[in-house]
N, C-alpha and C positions, 0 to 999 in steps of 0.2 A: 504494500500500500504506500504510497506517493507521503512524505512528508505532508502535502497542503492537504491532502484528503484527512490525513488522522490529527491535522489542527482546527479544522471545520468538525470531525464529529464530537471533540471534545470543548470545542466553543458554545454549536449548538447547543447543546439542554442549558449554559449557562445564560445564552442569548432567550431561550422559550421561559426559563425562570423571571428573569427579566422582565418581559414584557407581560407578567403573570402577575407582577405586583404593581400593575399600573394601574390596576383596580382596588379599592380601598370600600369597607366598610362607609356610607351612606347614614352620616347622622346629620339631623339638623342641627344647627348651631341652638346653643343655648340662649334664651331669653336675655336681651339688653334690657337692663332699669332704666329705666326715663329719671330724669333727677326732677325732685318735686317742684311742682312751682310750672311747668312748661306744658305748652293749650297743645293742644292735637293741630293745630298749624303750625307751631313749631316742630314738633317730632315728625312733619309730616317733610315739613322743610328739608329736616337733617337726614331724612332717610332717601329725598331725593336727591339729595348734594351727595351723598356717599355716592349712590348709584350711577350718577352721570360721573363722577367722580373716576369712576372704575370701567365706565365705557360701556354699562348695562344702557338699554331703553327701556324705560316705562311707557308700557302697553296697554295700561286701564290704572287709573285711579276709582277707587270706593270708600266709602264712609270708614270702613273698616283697616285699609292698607294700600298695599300700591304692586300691579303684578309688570315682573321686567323681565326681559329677555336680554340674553349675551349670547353675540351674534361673531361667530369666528369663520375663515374660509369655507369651513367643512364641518361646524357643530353649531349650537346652539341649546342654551343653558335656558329653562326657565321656572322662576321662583314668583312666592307670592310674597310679600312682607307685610304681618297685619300688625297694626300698630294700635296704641291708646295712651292716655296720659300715663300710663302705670310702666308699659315694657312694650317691646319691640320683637317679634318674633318673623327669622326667614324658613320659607318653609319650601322643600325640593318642589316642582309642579309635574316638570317634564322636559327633554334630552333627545338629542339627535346626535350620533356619533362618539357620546361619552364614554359610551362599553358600559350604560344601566343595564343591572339583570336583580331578580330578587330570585335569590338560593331556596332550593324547597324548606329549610326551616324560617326562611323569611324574613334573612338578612338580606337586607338592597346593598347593591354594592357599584360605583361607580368611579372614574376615572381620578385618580388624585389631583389632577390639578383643579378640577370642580371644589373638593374639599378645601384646598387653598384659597382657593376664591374666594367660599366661605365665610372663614377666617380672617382675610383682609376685611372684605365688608361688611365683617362683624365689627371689627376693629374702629373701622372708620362711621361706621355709624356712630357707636359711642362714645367717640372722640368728638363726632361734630354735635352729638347732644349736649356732651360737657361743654363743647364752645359755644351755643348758642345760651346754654342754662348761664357760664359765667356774662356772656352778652346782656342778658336779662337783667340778674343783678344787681352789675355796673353801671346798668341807666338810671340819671334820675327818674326820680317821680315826677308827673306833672302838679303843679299849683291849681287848684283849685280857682284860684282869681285870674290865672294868666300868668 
């Protein structure tokens, strides 16, 4: 057997491992606290400022939340985010190209870099809650008289 032959079969199963952990367990990110004090037009604000932020679209706004898509050459991510004066939840919707499958015990399981994604726009949501909460604040109040 050829040198390059017995470095290809011993490559292969390292390369099929590989591409076998490109799929990750399928959780939603855990609940963002709203900091008190801030109306559902703010939180509504900071969840759309994260989103375009990240290069998602918002594809319907509702009383409730805000549903977005992430739109790449060849996939497409989409999530619902409902929100309230209390917490901010994102929640998976549906996937073209991610490698979603849900295992017969009923683990979903998708593409790691979705989970990353995740996790950014988790991040920057409750980042931009804190900045609009410190925003709030740091404003006067208005006078009463002018």
């Amino acid at each position: 057997m050829s040198r390059s032959r017995l470095l290809l079969l011993l490559l292969l199963p390292m390369l099929l491992l590989t591409m076998a952990f490109r799929q990750t367990p399928l959780v939603d990110p855990p609940p963002i606290d709203v900091p008190a004090g801030l109306t559902a037009v703010q939180v509504s604000k900071a969840v759309k400022g994260a989103l375009i932020g990240r290069t998602w679209v918002v594809t319907a706004e509702h009383a409730d939340g805000i549903d977005a898509a992430l739109n790449g050459n060849d996939y497409q991510a989409k999530i619902h985010v409902a929100f309230d004066t209390h917490q901010v939840r994102i929640r998976y919707v549906d996937s073209t190209n991610l490698k979603y499958k849900v295992k017969k015990d009923g683990t979903r399981l998708i593409h790691t870099n979705y989970m990353n994604w995740m996790r950014y726009l988790s991040g920057d949501i409750g980042r931009d809650l804190q900045l609009i909460s410190a925003g709030a604040e740091s404003m006067p109040m208005a006078s009463p008289g002018g």
